[in-house]
SEZA-157814 format. One record per residue (C-alpha): x, z, y; residue number from 1. Coordinates in steps of 0.2 Angstrom, whole numbers, plus 5000, padded with zeros to 4 digits. Layout:
N
+------+------+------+-----+
|    u |    w |    v |   i |
+------+------+------+-----+
|    X |    Z |    Y | NUM |
...
+------+------+------+-----+
//
This chain:
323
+------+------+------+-----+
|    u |    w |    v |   i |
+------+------+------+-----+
| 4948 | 4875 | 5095 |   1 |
| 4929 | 4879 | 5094 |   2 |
| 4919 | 4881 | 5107 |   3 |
| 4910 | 4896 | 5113 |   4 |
| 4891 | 4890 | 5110 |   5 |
| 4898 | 4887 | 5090 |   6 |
| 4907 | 4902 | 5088 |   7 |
| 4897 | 4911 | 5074 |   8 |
| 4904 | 4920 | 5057 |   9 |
| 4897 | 4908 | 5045 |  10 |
| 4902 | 4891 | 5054 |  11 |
| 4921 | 4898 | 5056 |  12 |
| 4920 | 4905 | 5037 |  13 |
| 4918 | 4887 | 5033 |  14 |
| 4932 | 4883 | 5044 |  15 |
| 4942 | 4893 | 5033 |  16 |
| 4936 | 4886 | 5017 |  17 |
| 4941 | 4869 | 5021 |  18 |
| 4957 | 4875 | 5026 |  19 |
| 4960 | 4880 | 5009 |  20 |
| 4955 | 4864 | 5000 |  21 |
| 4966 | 4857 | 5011 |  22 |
| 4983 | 4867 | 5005 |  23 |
| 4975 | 4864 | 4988 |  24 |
| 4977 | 4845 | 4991 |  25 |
| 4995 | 4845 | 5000 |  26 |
| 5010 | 4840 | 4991 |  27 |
| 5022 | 4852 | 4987 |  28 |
| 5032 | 4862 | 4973 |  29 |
| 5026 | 4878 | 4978 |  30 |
| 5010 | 4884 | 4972 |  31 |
| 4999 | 4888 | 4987 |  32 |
| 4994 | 4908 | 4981 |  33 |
| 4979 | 4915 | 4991 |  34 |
| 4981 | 4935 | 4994 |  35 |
| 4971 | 4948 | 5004 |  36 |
| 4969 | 4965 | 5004 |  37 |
| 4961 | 4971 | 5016 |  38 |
| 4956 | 4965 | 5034 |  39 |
| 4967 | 4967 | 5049 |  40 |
| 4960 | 4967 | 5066 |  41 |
| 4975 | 4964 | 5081 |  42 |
| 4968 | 4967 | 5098 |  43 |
| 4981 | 4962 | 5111 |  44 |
| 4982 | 4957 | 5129 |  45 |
| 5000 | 4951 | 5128 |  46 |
| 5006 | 4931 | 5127 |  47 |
| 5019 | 4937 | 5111 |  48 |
| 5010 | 4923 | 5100 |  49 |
| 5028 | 4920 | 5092 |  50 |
| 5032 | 4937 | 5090 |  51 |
| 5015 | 4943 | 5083 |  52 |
| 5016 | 4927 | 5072 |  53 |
| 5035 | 4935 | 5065 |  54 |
| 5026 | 4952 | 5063 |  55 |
| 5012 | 4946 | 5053 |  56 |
| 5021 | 4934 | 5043 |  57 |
| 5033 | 4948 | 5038 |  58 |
| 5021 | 4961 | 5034 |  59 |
| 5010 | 4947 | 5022 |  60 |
| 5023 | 4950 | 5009 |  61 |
| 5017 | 4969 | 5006 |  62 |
| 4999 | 4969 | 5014 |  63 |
| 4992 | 4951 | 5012 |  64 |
| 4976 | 4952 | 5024 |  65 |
| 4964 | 4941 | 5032 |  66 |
| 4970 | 4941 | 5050 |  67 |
| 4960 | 4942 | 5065 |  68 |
| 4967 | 4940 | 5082 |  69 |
| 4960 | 4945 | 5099 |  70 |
| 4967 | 4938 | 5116 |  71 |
| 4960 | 4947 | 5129 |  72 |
| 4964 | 4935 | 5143 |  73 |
| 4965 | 4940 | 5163 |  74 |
| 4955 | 4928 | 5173 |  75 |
| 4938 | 4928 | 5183 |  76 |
| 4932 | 4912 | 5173 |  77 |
| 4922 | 4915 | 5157 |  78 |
| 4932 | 4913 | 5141 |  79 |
| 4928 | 4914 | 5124 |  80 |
| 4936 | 4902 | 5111 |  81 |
| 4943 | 4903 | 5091 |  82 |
| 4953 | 4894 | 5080 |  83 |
| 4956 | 4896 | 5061 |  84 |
| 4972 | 4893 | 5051 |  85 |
| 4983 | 4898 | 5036 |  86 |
| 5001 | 4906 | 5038 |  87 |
| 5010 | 4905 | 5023 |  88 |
| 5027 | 4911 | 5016 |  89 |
| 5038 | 4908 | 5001 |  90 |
| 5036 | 4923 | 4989 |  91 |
| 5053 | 4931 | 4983 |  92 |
| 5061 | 4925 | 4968 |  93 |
| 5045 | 4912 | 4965 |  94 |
| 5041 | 4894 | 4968 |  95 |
| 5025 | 4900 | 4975 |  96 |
| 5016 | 4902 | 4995 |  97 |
| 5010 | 4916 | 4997 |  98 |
| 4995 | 4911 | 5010 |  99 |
| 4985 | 4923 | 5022 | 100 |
| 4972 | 4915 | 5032 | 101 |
| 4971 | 4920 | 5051 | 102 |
| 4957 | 4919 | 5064 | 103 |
| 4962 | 4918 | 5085 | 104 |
| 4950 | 4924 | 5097 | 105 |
| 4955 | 4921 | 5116 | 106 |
| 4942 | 4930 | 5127 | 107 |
| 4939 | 4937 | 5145 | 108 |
| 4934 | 4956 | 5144 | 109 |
| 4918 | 4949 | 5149 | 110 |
| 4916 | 4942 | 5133 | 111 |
| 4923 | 4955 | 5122 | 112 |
| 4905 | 4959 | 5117 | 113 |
| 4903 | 4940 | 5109 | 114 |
| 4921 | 4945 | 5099 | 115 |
| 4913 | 4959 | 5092 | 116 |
| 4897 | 4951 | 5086 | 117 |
| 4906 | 4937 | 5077 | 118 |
| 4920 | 4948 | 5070 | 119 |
| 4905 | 4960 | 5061 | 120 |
| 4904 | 4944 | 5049 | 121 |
| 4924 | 4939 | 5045 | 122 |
| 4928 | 4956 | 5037 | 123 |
| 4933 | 4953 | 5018 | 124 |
| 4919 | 4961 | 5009 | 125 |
| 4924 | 4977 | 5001 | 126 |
| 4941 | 4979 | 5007 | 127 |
| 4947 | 4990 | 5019 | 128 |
| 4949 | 4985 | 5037 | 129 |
| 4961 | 4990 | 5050 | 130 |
| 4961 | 4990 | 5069 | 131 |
| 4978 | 4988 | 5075 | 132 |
| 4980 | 4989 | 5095 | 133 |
| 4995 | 4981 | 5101 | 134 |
| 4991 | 4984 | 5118 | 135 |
| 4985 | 5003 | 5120 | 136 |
| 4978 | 4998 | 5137 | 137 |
| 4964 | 4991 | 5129 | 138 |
| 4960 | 5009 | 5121 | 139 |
| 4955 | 5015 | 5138 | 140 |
| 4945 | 5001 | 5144 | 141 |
| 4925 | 5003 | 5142 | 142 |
| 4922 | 4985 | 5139 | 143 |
| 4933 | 4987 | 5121 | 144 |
| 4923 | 5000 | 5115 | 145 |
| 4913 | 4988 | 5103 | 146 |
| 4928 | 4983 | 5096 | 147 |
| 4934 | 5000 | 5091 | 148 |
| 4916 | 5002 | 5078 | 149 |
| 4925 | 4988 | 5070 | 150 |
| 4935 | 5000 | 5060 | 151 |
| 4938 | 5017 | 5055 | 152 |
| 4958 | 5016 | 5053 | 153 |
| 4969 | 5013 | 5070 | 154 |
| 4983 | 5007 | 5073 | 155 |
| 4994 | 5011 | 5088 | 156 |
| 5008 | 5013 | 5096 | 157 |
| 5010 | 5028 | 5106 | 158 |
| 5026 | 5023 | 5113 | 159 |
| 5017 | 5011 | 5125 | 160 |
| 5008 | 5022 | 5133 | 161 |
| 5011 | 5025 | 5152 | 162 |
| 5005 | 5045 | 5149 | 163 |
| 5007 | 5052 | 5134 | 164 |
| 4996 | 5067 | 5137 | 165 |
| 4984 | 5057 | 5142 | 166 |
| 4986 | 5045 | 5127 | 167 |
| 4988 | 5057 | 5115 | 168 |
| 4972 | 5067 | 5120 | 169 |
| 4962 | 5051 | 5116 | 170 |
| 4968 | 5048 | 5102 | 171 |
| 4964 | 5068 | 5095 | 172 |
| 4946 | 5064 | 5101 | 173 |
| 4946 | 5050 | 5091 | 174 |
| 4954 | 5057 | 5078 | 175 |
| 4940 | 5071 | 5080 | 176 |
| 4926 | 5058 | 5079 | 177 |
| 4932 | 5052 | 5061 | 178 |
| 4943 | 5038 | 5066 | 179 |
| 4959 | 5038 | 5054 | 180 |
| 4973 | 5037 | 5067 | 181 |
| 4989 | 5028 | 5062 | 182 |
| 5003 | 5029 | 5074 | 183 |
| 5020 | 5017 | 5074 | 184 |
| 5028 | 5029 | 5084 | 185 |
| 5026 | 5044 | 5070 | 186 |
| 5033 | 5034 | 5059 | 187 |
| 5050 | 5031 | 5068 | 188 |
| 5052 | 5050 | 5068 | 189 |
| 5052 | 5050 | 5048 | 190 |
| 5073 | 5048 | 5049 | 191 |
| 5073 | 5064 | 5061 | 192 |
| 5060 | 5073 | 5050 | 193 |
| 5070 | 5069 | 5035 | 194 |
| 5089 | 5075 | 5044 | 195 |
| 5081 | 5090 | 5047 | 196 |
| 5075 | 5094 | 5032 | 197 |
| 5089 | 5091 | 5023 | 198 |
| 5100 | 5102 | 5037 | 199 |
| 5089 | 5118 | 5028 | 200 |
| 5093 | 5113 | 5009 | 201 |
| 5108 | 5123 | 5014 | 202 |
| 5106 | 5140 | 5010 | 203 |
| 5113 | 5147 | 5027 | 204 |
| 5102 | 5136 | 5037 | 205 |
| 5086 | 5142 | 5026 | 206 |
| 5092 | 5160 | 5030 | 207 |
| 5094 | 5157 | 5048 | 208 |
| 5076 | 5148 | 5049 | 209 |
| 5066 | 5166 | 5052 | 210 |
| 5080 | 5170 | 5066 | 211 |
| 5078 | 5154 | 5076 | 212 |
| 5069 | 5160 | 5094 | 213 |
| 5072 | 5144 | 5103 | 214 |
| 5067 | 5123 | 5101 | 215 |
| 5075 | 5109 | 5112 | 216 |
| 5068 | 5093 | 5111 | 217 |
| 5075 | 5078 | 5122 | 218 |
| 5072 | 5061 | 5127 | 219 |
| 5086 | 5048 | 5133 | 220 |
| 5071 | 5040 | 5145 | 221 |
| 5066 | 5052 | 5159 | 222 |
| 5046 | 5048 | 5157 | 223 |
| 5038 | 5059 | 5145 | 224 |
| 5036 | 5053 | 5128 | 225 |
| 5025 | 5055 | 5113 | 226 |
| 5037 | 5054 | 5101 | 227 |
| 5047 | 5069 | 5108 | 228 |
| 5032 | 5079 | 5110 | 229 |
| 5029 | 5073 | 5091 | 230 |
| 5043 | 5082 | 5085 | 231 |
| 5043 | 5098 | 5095 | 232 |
| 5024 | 5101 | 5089 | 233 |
| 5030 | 5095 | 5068 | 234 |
| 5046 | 5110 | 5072 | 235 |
| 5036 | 5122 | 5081 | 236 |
| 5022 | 5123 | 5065 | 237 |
| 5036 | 5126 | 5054 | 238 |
| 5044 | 5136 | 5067 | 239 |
| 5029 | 5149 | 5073 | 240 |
| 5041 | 5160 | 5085 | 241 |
| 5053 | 5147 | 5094 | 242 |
| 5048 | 5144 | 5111 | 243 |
| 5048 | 5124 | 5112 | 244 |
| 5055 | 5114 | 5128 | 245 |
| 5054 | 5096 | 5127 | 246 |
| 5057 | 5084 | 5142 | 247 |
| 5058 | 5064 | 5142 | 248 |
| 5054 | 5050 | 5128 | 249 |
| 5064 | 5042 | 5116 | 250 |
| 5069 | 5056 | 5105 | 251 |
| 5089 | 5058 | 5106 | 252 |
| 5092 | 5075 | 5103 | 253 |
| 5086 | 5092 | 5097 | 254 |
| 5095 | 5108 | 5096 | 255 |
| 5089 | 5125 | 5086 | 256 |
| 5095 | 5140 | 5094 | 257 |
| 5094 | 5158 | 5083 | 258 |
| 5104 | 5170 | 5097 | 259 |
| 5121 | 5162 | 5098 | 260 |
| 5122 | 5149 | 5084 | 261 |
| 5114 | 5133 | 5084 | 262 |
| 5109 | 5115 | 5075 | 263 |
| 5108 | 5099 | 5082 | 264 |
| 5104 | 5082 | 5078 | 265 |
| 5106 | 5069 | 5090 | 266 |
| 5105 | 5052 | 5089 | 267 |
| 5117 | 5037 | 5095 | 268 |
| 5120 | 5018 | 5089 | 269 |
| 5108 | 5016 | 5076 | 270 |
| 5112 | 5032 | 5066 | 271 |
| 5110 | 5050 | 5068 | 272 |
| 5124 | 5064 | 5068 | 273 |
| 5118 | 5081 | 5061 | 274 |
| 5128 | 5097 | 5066 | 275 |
| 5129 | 5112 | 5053 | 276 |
| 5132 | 5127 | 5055 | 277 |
| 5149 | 5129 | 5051 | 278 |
| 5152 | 5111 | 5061 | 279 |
| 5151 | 5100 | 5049 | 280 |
| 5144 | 5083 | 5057 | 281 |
| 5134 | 5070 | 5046 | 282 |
| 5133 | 5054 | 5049 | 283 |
| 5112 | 5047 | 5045 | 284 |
| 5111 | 5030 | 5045 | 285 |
| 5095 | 5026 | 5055 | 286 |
| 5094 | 5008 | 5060 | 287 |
| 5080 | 4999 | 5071 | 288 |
| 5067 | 4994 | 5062 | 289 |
| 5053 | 4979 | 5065 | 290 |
| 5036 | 4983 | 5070 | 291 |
| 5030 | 4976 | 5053 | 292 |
| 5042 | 4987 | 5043 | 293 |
| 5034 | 5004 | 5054 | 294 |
| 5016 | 4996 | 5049 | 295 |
| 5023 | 4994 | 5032 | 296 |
| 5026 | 5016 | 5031 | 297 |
| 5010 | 5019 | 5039 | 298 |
| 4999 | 5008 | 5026 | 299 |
| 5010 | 5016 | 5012 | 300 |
| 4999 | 5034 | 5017 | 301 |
| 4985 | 5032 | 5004 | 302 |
| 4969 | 5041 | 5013 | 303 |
| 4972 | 5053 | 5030 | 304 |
| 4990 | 5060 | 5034 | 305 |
| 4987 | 5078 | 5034 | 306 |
| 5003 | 5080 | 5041 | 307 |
| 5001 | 5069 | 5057 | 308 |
| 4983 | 5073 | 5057 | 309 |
| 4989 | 5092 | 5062 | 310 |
| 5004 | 5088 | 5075 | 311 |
| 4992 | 5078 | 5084 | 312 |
| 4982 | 5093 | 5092 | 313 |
| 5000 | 5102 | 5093 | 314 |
| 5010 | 5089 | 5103 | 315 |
| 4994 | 5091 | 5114 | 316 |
| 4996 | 5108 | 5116 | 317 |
| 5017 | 5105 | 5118 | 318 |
| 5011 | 5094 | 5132 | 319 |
| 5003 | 5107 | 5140 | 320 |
| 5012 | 5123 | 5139 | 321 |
| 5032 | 5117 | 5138 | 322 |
| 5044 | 5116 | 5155 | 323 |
+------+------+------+-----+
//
């Protein structure tokens, strides 16, 4: 652990350096690969080193980065500490380790400024960085501010927020500013966007799309969600004359109304069940998936999303105007 007076960019760059010569020297019979591609920033205030760990250590296989972590630790006494190391994992179907190198940072939010000073000089030249923060608390609080110039793409999940108006509206400011917003929580909606659109492949549902007056979006918790809100706003674009009514989080079901018939999609024990017109139920596989796999989809999306980049504002408004 290095102390706060020797925490500068240069002196744990070094620290990094001999980390590697370090996995050069070791025995073993798997080659030691270094990868990066691009920087990953992780703000968090949790104590889920183990599960963060799992996270990162599964996402390297697909997005290799340089990692850099920062605590933000409760507490009245000053804090402000780092530690470097390497993470490595066996590369599929090769006797190599793939190797990511990873800074720690624990601070008090008195010394979040520091953080930002030294993390300035430990982005990989010339590679894109991303701002992933765990805990969406931090987006609201003034002292993380510094933090957030750190990057241009952001990484959140909107799931954890405790208002989803609220949430969501800072998120379209942002969004506004020229941050590049990426949100886990859009992308567990993919399996729901993709059940829906495969419902109007069907000629009849295709006809009936100009009739349907009516949108019903439902969560299985009572709380507000984004995610609902997400798919009302994504159905009511494509959709211009159906009323929208949302309530809750944790999308479970959604219902079309044209007059007397109706679709439906609901969702129950890691799969989904689609209702046709004429009855027919289909069965979706949609399983839980890890944090690392959600990340995963959201790097996939070369550039902006156009298509989240426009619910965004609309959830807002869903926010506002549905009962």
């Amino acid at each position: 652990m290095t102390a706060a007076t020797d925490i500068r960019a240069e002196k744990l760059l070094k620290q990094l350096a001999d980390v590697w010569k370090d996995l050069g020297k070791s025995e073993s019979d798997y080659a030691v690969v270094r990868a990066c591609s691009m920087t990953l920033i992780v703000a968090t205030t949790a104590d889920d080193e183990q599960d963060l760990g799992a996270t990162l250590g599964e996402l390297m296989h697909s997005h290799p980065s340089r990692y850099i972590v920062l605590r933000v630790k409760a507490g009245e006494e000053s804090t402000f500490s780092a530690r470097v190391f390497a993470q490595c994992q066996l590369a599929f179907g090769r006797r190599q380790q793939l190797c990511c190198e990873q800074i720690e940072f624990t601070a008090t939010r008195d010394r979040i400024a520091d953080f930002h000073a030294v993390a300035l000089g430990l982005t990989v030249p010339d590679l894109p960085v991303l701002l992933w923060i765990k805990d969406p608390r931090l987006l609201f609080a003034s002292e993380f501010d510094p933090v957030l110039r750190l990057a241009r793409s952001v990484l959140i999940d909107s799931a954890d927020f405790e208002d989803a108006a609220a949430g969501l509206t800072d998120l379209d400011q942002r969004r506004q500013a020229g941050w590049r917003i990426k949100d886990i929580n859009w992308s567990r909606l993919t399996v729901w966007r993709e059940t829906i659109a495969q419902m109007f492949e069907a000629a009849n549902c295709r006809e009936l799309a100009a009739s349907i007056d009516r949108i019903d979006v439902r969560g299985e918790n009572k709380k507000p969600g984004a995610d609902v809100l997400y798919l009302a706003a994504w159905l009511a674009q494509r959709l211009p004359v159906a009323k929208v009514n949302t309530a809750g989080g944790g999308v479970a079901r959604l219902r079309l109304f044209a007059g007397s018939r109706t679709l439906e999609v609901t969702g129950a024990r890691e799969a989904l069940f689609a209702t046709a017109l004429d009855g027919l139920i289909t069965r979706v596989p949609a399983p839980l998936r890890s944090d690392a796999d959600l990340i995963d989809e959201e790097l996939s999306i070369l550039g902006t999303d156009s298509i989240y980049d426009a619910t965004l504002p609309d959830a807002l408004r869903c926010a506002r105007t549905t009962v």
